[in-house]
N, C-alpha and C positions, 0 to 999 in steps of 0.2 A: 496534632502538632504537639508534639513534648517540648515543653521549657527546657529550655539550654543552662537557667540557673541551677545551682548544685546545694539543693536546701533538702532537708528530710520531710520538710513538711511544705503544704503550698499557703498560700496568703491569709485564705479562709480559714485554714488551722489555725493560725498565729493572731489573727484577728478577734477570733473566738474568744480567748485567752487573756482577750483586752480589755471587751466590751462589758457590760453590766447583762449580769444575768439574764431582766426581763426583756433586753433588745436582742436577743441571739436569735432570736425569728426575727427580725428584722431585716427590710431588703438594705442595699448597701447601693448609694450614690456620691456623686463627686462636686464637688463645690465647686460650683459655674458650671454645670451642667443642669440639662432643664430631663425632668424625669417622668416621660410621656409616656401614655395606658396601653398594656399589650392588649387590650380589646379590637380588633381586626372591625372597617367598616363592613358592614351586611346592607347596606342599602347605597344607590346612587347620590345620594344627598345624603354628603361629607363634608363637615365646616371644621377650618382650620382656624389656629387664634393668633393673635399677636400678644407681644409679653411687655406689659406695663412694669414700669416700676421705678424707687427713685435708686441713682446712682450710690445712694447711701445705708440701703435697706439692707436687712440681711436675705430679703426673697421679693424673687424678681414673678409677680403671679400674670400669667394669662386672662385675655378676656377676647369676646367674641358676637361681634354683630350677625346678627339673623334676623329673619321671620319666619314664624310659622304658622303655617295655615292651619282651619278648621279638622282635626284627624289626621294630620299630617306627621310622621315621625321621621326626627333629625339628629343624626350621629355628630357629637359636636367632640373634639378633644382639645383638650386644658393641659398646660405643661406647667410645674413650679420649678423656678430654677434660685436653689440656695446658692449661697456665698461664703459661707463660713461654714465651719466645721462643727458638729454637733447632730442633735437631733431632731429629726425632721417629723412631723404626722400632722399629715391633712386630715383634718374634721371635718371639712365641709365643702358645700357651694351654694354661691349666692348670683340673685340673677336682681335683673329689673325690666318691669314691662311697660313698653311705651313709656319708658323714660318719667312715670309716673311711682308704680306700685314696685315695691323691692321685695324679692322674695327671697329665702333661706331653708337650704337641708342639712341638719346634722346626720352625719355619718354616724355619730356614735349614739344616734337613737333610736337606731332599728337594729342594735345589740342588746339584749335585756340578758343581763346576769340570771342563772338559776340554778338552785343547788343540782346539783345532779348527785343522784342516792348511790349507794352504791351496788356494785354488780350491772348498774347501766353505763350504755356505751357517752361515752365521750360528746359532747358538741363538735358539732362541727365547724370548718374552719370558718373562722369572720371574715367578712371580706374588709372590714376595716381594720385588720392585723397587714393588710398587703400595703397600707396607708402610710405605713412607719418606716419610716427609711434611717440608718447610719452613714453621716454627711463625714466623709472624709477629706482633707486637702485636697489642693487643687492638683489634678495631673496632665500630664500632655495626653491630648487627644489628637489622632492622627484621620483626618477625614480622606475618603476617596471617593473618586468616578470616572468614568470609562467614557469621554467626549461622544465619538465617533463609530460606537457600539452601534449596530444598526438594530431596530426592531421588528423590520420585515426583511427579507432573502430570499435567496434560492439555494438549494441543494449546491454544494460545491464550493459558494462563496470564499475566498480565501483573501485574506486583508490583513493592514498590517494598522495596528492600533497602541493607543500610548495609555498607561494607566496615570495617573495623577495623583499624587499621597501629598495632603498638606498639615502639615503641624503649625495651630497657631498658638500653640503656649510657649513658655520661658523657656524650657525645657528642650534637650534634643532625645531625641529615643536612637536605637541600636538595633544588633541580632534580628533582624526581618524575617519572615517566612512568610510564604505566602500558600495557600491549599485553595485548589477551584473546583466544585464540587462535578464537572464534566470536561475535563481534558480532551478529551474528542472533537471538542468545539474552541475550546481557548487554551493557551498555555504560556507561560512566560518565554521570553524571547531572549537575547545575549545583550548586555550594554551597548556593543557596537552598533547595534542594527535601530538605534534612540533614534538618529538623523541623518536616515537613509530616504533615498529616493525609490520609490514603489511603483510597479514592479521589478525595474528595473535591478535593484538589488540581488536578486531572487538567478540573474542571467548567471550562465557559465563563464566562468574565466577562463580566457585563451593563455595556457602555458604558466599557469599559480597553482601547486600544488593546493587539492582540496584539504580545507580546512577539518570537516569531519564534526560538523554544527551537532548532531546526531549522537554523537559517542556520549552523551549526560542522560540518552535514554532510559538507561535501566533508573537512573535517580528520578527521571521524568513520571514514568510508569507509575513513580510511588503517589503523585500526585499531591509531593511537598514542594516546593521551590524555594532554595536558599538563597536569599539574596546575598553577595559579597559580603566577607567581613568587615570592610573598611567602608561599608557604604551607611550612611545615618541620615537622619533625615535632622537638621539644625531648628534652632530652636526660630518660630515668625520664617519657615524658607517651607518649599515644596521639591517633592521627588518626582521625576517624570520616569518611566519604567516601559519599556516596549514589550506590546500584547502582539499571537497572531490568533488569529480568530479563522475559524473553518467549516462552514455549515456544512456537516458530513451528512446529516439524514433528514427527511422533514420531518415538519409535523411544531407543536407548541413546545418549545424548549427553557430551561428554566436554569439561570446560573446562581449558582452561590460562590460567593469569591468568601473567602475570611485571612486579613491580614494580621500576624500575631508580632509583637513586637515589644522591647522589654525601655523599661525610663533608666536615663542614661543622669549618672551624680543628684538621685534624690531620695532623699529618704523618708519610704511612706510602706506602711505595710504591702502596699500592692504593688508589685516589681515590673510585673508586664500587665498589655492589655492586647483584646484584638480587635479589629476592625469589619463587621460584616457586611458586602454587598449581596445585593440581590437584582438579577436582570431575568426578563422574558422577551424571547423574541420567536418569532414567527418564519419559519423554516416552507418555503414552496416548492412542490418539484419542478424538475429543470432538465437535464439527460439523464435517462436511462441508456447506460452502456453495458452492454454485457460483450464475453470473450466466448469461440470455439476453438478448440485445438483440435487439428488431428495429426497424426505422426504421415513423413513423406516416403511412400514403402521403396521409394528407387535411392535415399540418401541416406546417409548414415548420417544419425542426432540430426536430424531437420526438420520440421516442424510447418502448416499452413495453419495458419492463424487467421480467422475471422472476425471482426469487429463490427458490432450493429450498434447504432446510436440513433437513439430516437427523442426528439423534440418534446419536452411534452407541454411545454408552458404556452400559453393560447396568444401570447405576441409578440414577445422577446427572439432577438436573432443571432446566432453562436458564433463565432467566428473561431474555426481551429487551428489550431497551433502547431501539438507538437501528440508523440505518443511515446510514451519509457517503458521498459522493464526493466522491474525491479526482482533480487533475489540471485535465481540462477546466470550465471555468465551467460548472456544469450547476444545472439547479433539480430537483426531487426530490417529488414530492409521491405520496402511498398513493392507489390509483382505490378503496380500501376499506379502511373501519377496521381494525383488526387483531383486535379485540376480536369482530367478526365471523364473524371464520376460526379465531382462538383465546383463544377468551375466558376463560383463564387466563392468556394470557400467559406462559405460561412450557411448555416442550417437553422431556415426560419421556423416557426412555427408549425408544430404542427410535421416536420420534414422528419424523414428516415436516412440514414447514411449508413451502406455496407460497403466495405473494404477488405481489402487481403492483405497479408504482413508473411515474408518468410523467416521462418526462425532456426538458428543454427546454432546448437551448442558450444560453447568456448569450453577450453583448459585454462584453467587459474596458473602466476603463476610458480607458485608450491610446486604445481606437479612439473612444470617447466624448468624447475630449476637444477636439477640432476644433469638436462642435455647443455645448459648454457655456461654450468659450471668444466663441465667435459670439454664442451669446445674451447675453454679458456678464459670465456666473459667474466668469472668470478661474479662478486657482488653486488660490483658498481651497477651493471644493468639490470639487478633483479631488483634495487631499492629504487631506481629510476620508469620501471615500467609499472603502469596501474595492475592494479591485480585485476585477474582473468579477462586480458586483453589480447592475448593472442588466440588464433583460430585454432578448432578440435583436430585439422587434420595437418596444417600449417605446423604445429606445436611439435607434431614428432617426423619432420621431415630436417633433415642437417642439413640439407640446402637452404633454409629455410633460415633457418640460425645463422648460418657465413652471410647471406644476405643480409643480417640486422648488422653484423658486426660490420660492414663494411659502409653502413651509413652511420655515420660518428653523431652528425647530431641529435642520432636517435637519442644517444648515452644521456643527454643534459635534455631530455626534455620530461618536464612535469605530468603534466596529465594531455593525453589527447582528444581534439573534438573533432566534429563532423569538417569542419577547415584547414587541419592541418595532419592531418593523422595520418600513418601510414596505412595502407590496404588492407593489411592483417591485423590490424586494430579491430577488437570488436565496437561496432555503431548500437549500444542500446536506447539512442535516440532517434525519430525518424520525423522530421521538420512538417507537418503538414499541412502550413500556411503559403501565402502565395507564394511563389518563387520570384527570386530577386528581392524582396521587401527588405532586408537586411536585417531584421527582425532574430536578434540569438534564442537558445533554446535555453528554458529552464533547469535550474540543477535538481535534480529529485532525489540526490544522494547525500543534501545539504541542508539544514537547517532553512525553514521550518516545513518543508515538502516531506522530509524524511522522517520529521518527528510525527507530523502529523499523520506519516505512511505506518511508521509504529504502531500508534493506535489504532488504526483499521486492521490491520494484521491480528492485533489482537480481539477487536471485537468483531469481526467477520469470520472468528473461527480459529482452531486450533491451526498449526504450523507442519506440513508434514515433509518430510524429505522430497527432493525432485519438483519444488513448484515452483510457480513463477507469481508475478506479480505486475500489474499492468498503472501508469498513471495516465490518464488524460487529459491534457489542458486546454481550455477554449478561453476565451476572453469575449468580453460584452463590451461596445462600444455605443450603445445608444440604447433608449428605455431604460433607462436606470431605474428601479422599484427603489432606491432607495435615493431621501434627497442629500445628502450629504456628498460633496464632492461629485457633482456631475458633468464636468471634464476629465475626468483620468476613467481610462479602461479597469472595467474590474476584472480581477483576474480569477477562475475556477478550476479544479482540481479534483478528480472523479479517482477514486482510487477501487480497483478491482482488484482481489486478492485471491491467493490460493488456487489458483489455475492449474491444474495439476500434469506435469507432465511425467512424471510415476505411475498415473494411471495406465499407460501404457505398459508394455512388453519392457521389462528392464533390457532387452538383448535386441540391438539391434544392428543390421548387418549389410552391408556394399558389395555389390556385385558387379567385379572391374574386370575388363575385356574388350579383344577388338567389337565393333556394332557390323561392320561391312568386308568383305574378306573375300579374293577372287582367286578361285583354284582351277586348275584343270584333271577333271574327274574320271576322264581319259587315260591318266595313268595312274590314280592310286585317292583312295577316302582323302576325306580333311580333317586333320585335326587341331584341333582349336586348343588354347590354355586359354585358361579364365582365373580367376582370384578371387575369392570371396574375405570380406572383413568383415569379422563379426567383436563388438563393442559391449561390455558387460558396464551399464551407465548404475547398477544399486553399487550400496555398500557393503554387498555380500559375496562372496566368491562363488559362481556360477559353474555346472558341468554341462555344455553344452556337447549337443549330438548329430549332428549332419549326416540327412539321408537323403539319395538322390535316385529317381525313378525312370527307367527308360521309358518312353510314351509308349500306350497303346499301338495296334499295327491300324486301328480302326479313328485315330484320334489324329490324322496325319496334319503338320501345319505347313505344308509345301503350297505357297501356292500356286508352284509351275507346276503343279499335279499333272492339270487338265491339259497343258502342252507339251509335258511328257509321252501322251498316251497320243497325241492327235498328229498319228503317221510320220514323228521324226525316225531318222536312221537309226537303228539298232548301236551302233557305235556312239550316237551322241546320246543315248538316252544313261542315265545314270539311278543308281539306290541298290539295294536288295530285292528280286525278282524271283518269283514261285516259278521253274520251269514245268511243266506237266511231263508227266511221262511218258515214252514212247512205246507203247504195246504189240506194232505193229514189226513187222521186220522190212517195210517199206520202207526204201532208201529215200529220206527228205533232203532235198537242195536245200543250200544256204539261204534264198531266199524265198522259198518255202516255209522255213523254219521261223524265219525274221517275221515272216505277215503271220505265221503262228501266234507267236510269241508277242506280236505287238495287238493279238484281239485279245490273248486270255490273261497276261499279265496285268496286274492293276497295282497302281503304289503305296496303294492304303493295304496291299497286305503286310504289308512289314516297315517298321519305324525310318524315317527316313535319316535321324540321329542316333546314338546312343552315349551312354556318359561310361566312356574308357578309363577315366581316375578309379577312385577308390568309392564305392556306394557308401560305406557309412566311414563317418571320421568322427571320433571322440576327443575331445580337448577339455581343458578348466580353463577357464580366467577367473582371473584374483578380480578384486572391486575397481572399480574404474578402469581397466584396464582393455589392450586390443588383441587379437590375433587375427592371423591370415593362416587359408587355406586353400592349395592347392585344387581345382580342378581341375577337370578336360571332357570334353567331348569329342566325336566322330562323326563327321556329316558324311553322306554319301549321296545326294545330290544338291543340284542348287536348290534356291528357294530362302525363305523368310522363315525364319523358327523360333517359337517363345521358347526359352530356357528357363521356364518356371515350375517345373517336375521336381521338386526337393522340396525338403520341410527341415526344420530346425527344433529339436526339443530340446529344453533348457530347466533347469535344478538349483535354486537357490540353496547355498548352505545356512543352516539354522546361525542369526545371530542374536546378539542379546539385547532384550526388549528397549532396551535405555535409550538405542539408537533410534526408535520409531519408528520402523521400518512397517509399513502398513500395507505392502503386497503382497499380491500371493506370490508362496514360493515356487512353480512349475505351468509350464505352458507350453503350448504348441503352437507355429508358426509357418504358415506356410509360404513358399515362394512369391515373390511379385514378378510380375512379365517381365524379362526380359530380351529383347528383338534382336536377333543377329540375321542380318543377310549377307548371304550368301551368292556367290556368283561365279557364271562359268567365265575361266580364264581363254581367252582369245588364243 
């Protein structure tokens, strides 16, 4: 933390320049303060003193009741506290045993002066030079502590706590900073949130534009916190200052708090001071959540999502909430109730929880704003809708758009939730506590959810294009590990980060078409149109290649194969048929020919579709961007047929490093199933 006074030199310079030569190795203490030994205890039996002295003294000295046993050794600390300005050096200690015999050690008799010749080195330091102290005026001292700081946890704990600064000198101090030596666990919190109600605080507002608690992050990051200018702490008054506090990982944790802070109309060589705490506490695991993704090969940008959460604390019981995504516009929805798979909602000891989440990419709306400006919307509704709330495919349909514009109160509304939102609103929240409890869902896009989501971002690993970002929150209602406040629900916060959904095929592509389709094959093939969408989701422009394969004659997917052949009439049978030749000059009747042609023909000689468009199509898309491409095929009988005979190759163009872009650039892709049947028309 840099001083904010504008001096060329700092204290200790200026101080230097005062003092008398032989005290410039001297330590430096403050009048009415008491100036106790950095010797750290090394044994369990630690005695503390109390400070005698009279009201008129100029030194306020320590003394300290004990016993000690035969071989016994005891760490005892002694504090002097001066009152006046000058120069301070302890000489000594004096004791008395059994209140009988008085004993005495001079400090400065186990210094013996000695020439030292020359060409030898130096003596060494005396420990009775650490004894001399320079007693300056009296200055404000600013004390602090953390009430409600717990010392045992669990993984995830998230709390909302009050810091304390009291000043009791004359004096008021200014210019506050505060630096915590683990942000990941504590961080300063905004004035507002002083004398709030918890959890509650932390719920979504229905229709209040989000404040955006989060946007001080990058200052956050630095791990300085500027308190207000206009904020000081009065001279005999106390500051109360809102903490939140976040056991992100376990294990023995160690805080250093240092608050720096400058004297406000006094004039003394030393202009500021700081304040240091120090806290331990004791971090336990509690869930292990981890995330799957795999890509959905029948949807275009759609995503199955799996979620396992394991128990791992031996009696504590979870009760779940809610689940977010953070990062990518993503929509969120359960393929199954919860209430389902755990129909208490809540995961004792010891318990496993897997679920399934579908995920559908959103359009921000940046990119939406070109179609809303076109249809007429102007401004008004792009400053009014949340960014990337409308749906990937929703986004670039016009029917789609005259739909918003004809519901007026979309225009005036703030933010949307899971209670009032339109259909095309993306939901990247997914409730999964009981239903009906009435119970709102947390904001994870708001201070201190979001601040706290910062830091895991960052230390959970670098940042790369195309991820996502998962929060989980559960609450604990009973076994409380900690005693402080044991009626209020504590609330937990499990953040999963960098989920990557780049890891996949930047390209990905919809295959739209009738599924069921009745012809009469009697008078002529079928043919089909089909559409494919292909979706270029990097940030690089892609040359994508579509090839498409007629099947095998031996690979048939009919599966009226088998009652094709089993004795129907020559007229109803249908496909491409091998006639044999006729060598003889034997005249064969019609239905000679028919029971011929119905043992030796089979319908696996020849495909029973083929693809009549064009076999290879080449295109570009720019980055983010869609196309559509024509197909068609030809059926020539009925039957059920996968149309998964194509593949897709695709060519990233080189961009520049800056973007991050950390895929490969070239891949192959083959078709996923898809089913059309087919049927003979009546």
């Amino acid at each position: 933390m840099i001083p904010s006074l504008s001096a060329k030199s700092n204290w200790l310079d200026v101080q230097s320049k005062l003092i008398p030569r032989k005290y410039k190795e001297s330590n430096i203490c403050v009048a009415g303060e008491a100036n106790s030994s950095n010797v750290e205890p090394q044994t369990d039996e630690y005695k503390t003193s109390t400070s005698t002295g009279d009201i008129n003294s100029s030194l306020v000295l320590s003394e300290v009741d004990f016993t000690l046993e035969g071989g016994e050794t005891i760490l005892v600390q002694l504090t002097v506290t001066p009152r006046v300005e000058g120069i301070l050096t302890i000489v000594g200690v004096k004791w008395k045993l059994s209140s009988s015999v008085v004993g005495l050690h001079n400090f400065e008799s186990n210094s013996v002066n000695k020439r030292i010749a020359k060409g030898r080195r130096k003596p060494k330091h005396s420990p009775s030079a650490d004894l001399k102290f320079i007693v300056i005026k009296s200055l404000p001292r600013l004390q602090g502590f953390i009430p409600s700081l717990p010392e045992k946890t669990y993984v995830g704990d998230l709390r909302h706590l009050v810091l304390e600064l009291n000043n009791q000198s004359k004096f008021p101090v200014k210019n506050l900073k505060m630096k915590i030596s683990n942000p990941r666990f504590l961080n300063a919190g905004n004035q507002s949130y002083l004398n709030v109600e918890f959890p509650a605080c932390l719920e979504k507002k229905l229709n209040v534009e989000q404040s955006g608690g989060h946007a001080n992050a990058k200052k956050m990051l630095q791990n300085v916190f500027h308190f207000p200018e206009d904020i000081s702490v009065q001279e005999e008054t106390s500051l109360s200052w809102p903490l939140w506090f976040h056991a992100a990982v376990p294990g023995n944790i160690s805080l250093y708090i240092t608050v720096y802070y400058e004297m406000e109309n006094v004039s003394s060589i030393m202009k500021f001071r700081t304040l240091r705490m120090y806290y331990n506490l004791q971090v336990l695991p509690s869930l292990d959540v981890s995330f799957e993704l795999s890509p959905c090969p029948s949807r275009l940008e759609e995503f199955l999502l799996r979620m396992d959460v394991v128990n791992k604390t031996s009696s504590e019981c979870f009760q779940i909430h809610q689940l977010s995504s953070v990062g990518q516009q993503l929509d969120v929805s359960l393929l199954q109730p919860v209430d389902s798979i755990l129909p208490s909602q809540s995961l004792f000891a010891g318990q496993v929880l897997s679920c399934f989440f579908m995920l559908k990419v959103g359009t921000t709306i940046e990119e939406l704003a070109p179609w809303i400006i076109h249809l007429g919307f102007g401004e008004r509704l792009i400053k009014h809708l949340p960014v990337g709330s409308v749906g990937q495919n929703s986004s670039l349909n016009r029917d789609v758009l005259l739909n918003l514009r004809r519901q007026e109160p979309l225009y005036h509304r703030k933010s949307s939730t899971s209670e009032d939102s339109n259909p095309l609103f993306l939901q990247s929240d997914v409730r999964l506590g009981p239903p009906g409890n009435g119970e709102a869902l947390f904001d994870v896009c708001s201070s201190p959810l979001a601040d706290f989501h910062d830091y895991e971002r960052l230390y959970q690993g670098m940042s790369c294009q195309g991820n996502v970002d998962f929060v989980f929150i559960t609450q604990l209602w009973r076994g409380n590990i900690d005693s402080g406040a044991p009626h209020r629900p504590l609330l937990f916060s499990h953040h999963v980060c960098h989920c990557s959904l780049s890891s996949f095929s930047p390209i990905s592509w919809f295959v739209d078409g009738p599924r069921t389709i009745q012809h009469n094959f009697s008078a002529s093939p079928c043919g089909v149109n089909l559409k494919m969408t292909i979706n270029n989701s990097s940030d690089a422009a892609s040359s994508v290649h579509v090839k498409t394969f007629d099947p095998p004659s031996s690979n048939s997917q009919s599966i009226d194969a088998t009652a094709s052949q089993s004795g129907l009439p020559l007229e109803n049978q249908a496909g491409w048929f091998s006639i044999p030749a006729v060598n003889d000059t034997k005249v064969i009747t019609t239905d000679a020919l028919a029971k011929r042609i119905t043992k030796s023909v089979s319908l696996e000689s020849a495909p029973q579709f083929i693809w009549t468009g064009s076999s290879s199509t080449k295109l570009k898309l720019q980055p983010r961007a869609t196309a559509e491409v024509p197909l068609q095929i030809c059926v020539f009988a009925p039957g059920i047929y996968d149309l998964s005979n194509y593949a897709l190759n695709w060519n990233l163009a080189p961009i520049e490093e800056s973007q991050g872009e950390a895929n490969k650039s070239s891949g192959e892709c083959q078709g996923y199933p898809y089913y059309l049947t087919v049927l003979q028309s009546t």
